[in-house]
Rosetta silent file (secondary structure, phi, psi, omega in degrees, C-alpha in Angstrom):
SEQUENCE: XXXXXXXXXXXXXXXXXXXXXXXXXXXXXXXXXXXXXXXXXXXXXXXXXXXXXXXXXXXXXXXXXXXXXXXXXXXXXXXXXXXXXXXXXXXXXXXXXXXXXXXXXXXXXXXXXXXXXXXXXXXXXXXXXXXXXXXXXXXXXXXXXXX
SCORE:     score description
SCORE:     0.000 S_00000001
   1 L     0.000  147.294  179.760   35.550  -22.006  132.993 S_00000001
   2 L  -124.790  132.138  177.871   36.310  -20.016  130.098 S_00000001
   3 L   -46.656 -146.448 -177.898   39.717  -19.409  128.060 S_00000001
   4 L  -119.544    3.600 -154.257   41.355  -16.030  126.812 S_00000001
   5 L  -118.188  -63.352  178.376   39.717  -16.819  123.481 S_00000001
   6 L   -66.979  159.725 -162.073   36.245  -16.567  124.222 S_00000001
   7 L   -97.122 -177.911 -152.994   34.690  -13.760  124.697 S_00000001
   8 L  -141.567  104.835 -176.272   33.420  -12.217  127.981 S_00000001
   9 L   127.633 -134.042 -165.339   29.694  -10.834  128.046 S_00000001
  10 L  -123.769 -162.945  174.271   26.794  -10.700  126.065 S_00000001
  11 L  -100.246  -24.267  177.731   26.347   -9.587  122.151 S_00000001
  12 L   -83.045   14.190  173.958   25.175   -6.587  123.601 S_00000001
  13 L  -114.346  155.126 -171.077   28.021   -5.336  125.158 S_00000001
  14 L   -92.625  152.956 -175.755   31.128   -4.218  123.520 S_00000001
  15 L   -32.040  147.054  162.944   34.173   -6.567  123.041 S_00000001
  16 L  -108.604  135.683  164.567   37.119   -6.361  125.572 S_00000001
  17 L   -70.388  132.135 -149.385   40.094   -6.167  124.828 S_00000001
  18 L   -75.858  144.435 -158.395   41.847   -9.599  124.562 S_00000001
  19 L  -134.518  153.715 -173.102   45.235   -9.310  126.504 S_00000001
  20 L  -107.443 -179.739 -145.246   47.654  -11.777  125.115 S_00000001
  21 L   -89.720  -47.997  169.505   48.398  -15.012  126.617 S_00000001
  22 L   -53.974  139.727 -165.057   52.254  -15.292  126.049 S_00000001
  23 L   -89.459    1.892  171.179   54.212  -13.006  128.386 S_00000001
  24 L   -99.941  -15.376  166.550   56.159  -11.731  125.439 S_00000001
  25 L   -62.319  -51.022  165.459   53.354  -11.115  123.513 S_00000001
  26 L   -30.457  119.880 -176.415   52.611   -8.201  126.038 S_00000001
  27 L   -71.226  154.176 -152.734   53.787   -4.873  125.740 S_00000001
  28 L  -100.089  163.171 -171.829   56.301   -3.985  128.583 S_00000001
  29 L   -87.464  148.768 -139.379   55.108   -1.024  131.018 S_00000001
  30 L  -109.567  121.160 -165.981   55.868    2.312  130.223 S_00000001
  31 L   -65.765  139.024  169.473   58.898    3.739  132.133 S_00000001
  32 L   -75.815  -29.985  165.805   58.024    7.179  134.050 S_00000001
  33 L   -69.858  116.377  134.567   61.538    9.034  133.318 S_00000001
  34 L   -39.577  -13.012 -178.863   62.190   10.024  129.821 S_00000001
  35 L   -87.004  -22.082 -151.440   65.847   10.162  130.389 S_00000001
  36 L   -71.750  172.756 -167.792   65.483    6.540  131.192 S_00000001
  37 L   -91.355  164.436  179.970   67.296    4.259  128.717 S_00000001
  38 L   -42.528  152.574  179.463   64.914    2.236  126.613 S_00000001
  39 L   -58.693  132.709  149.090   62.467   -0.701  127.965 S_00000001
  40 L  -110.019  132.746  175.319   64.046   -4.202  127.278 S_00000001
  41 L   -49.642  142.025  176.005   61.690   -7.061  126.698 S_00000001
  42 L   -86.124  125.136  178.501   61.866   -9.476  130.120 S_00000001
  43 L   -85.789  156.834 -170.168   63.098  -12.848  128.857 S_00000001
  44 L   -61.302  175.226 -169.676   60.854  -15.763  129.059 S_00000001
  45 L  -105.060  159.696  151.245   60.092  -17.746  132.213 S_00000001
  46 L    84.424   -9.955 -160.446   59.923  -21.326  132.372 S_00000001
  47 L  -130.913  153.117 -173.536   61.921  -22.020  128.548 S_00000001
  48 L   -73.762  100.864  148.168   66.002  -23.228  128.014 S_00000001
  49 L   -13.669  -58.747 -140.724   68.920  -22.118  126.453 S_00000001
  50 L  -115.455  139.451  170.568   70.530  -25.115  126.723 S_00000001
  51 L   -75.282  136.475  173.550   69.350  -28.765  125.192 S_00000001
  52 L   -71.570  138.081  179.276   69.278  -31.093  128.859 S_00000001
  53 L    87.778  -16.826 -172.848   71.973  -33.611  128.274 S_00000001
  54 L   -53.155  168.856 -162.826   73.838  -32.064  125.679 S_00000001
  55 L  -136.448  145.704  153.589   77.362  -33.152  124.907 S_00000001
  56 H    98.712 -163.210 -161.384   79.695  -32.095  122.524 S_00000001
  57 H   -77.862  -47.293 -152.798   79.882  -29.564  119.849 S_00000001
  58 H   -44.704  -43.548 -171.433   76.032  -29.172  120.409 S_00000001
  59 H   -83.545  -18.513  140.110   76.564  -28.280  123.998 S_00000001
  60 H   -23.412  -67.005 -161.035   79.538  -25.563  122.742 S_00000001
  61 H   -67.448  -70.983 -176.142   77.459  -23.932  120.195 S_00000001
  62 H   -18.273  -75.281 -171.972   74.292  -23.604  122.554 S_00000001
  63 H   -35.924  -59.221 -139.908   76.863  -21.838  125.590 S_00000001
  64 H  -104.486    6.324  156.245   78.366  -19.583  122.778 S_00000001
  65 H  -115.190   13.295  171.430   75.131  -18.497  121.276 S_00000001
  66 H   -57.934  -49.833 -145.870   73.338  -17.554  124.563 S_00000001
  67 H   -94.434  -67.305 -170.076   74.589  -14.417  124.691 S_00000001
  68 H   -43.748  -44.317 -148.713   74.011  -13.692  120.819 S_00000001
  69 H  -109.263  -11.604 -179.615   70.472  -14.832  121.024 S_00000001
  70 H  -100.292  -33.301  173.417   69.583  -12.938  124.353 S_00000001
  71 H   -91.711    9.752  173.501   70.716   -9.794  122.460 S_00000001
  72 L   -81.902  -48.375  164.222   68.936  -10.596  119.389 S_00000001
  73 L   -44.250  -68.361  170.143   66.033  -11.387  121.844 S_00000001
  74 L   -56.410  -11.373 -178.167   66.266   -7.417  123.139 S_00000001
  75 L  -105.678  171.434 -142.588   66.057   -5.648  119.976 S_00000001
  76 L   -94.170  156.628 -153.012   62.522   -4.609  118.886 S_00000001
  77 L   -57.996   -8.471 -164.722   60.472   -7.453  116.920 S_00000001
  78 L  -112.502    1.900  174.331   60.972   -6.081  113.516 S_00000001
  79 H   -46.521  -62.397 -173.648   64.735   -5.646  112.973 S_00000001
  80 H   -87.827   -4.575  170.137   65.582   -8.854  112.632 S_00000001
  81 H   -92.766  -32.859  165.643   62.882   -9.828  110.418 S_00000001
  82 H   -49.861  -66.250  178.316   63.736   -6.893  108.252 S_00000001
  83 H   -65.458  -13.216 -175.014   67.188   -7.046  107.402 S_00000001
  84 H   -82.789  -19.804  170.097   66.753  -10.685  106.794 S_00000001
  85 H   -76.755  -44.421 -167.473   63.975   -9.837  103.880 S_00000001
  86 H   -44.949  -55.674 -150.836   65.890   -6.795  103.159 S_00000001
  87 H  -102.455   -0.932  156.629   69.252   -8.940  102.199 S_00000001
  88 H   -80.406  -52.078  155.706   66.983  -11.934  100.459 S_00000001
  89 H   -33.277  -49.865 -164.141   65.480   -9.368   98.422 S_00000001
  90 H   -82.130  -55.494 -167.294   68.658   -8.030   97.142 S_00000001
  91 H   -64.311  -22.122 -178.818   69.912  -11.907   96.641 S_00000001
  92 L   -96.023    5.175 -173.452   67.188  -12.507   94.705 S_00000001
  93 L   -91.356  -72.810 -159.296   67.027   -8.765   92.355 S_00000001
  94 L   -41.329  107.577 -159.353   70.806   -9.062   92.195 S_00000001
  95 L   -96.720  -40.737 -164.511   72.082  -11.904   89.458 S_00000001
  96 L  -108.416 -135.194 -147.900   75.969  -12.052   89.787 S_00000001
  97 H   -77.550  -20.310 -171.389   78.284  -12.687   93.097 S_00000001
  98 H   -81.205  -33.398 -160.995   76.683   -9.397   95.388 S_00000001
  99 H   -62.622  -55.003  174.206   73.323  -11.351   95.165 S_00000001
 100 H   -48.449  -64.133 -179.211   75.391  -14.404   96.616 S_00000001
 101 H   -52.588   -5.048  169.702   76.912  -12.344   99.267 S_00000001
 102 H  -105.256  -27.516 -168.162   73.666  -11.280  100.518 S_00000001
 103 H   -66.904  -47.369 -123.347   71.697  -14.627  100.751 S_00000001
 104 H   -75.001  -33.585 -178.557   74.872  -16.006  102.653 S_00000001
 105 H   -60.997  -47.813  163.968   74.309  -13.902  105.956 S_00000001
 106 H   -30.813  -69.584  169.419   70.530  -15.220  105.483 S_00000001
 107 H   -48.727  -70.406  177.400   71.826  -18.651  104.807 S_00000001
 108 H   -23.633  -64.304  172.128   73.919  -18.297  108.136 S_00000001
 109 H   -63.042  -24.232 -160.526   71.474  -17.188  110.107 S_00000001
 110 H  -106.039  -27.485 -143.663   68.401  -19.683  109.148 S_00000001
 111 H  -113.998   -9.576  158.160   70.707  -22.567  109.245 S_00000001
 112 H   -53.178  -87.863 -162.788   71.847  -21.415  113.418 S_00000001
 113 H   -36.466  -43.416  164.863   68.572  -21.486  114.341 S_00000001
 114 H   -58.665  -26.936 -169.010   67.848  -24.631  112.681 S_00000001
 115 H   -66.251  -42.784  170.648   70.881  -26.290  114.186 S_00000001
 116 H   -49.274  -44.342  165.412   69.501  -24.740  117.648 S_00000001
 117 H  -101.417   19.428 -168.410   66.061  -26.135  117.433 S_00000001
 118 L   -80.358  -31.353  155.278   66.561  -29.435  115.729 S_00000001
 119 L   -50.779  -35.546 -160.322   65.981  -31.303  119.150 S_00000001
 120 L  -104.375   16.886  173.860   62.734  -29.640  120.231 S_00000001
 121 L   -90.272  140.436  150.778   61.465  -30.287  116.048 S_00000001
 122 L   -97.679  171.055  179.763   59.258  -32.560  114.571 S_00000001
 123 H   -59.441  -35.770  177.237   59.907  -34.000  111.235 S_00000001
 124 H   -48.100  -44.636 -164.292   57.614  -31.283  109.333 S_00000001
 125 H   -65.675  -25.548 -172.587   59.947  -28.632  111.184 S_00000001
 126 H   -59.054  -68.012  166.207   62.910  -30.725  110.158 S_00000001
 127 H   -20.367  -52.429 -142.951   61.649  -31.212  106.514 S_00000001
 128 H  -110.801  -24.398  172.805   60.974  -27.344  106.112 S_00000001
 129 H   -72.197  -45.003 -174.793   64.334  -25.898  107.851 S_00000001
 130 H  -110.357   28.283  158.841   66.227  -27.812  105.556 S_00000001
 131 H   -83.434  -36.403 -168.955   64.117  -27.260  102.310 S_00000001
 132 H   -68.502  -60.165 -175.192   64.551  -23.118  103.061 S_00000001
 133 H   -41.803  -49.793 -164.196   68.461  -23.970  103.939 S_00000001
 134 H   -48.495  -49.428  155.768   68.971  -26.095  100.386 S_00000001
 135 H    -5.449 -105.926 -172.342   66.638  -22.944   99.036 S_00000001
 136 H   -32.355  -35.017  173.981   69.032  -20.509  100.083 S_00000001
 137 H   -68.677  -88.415  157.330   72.236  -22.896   99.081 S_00000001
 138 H    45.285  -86.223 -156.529   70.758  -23.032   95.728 S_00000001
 139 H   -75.387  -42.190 -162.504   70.163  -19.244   95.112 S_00000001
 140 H   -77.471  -20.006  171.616   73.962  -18.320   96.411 S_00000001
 141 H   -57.124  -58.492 -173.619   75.373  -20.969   94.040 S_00000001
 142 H   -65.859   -8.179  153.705   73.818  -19.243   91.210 S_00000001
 143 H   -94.197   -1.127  141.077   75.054  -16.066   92.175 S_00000001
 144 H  -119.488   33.094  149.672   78.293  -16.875   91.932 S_00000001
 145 L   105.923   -4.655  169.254   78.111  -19.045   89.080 S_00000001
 146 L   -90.160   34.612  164.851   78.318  -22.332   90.086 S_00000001
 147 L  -156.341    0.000    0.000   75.336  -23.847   88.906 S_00000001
């Protein structure tokens, strides 16, 4: 049997293109009306919102970031990777308190997600979520002056 990885023919025929295995990797099919409002990515099958068992604040914050995280989910792949370089960049050009005020959305954001996947982590993932949070505490103390 052969995988998605190897390749399918001989050397003398040319490569096919490799379709990718995640259903989000996949580009979504092309609407026939132009009027129509933009494609939204289909969210994935088979994976959880919600930690099984949660209790608690955990099972709070999970409910009250579904909806934040499904529309985060819908907006095209590079947005959110942008503005979050975009306003690290500036904390790190920037020296006095607006440099702080930009990591902190950064900070915010980096330290949801960790709180969100800290169940389904191993210790490397732990280890590396909360060297980039201390990172990030770090750089906004020193942009407003307290260290």
């Amino acid at each position: 049997m052969r995988t998605r990885l190897e390749r399918v023919g001989s050397e003398t025929e040319p490569p096919r293109r490799q379709v990718p295995a995640h259903p989000l990797a996949r580009k979504p099919p092309a609407q026939g009306n132009a009027a129509s409002p933009r494609v939204r990515r289909p969210l994935p099958q088979g994976e959880q919102f919600f930690t099984p068992g949660a209790t608690g604040l955990r099972a709070e914050v999970e409910r009250k970031s579904a909806a934040p995280l499904v529309f985060l989910f819908q907006q095209p792949r590079w947005v959110i990777p942008l503005v979050m370089v975009a306003l690290l960049i500036a904390g790190l050009v920037v020296p006095d308190w607006r440099g702080g005020v930009a990591v902190l959305p950064v900070l915010a954001f980096i330290a949801w997600l960790a709180y969100l996947s800290w169940p389904s982590l191993r210790l490397v993932g732990r280890l590396l979520r909360v060297a980039v949070a201390t990172f990030l505490v770090l750089l906004a103390a020193t942009r407003f002056g307290l260290i």
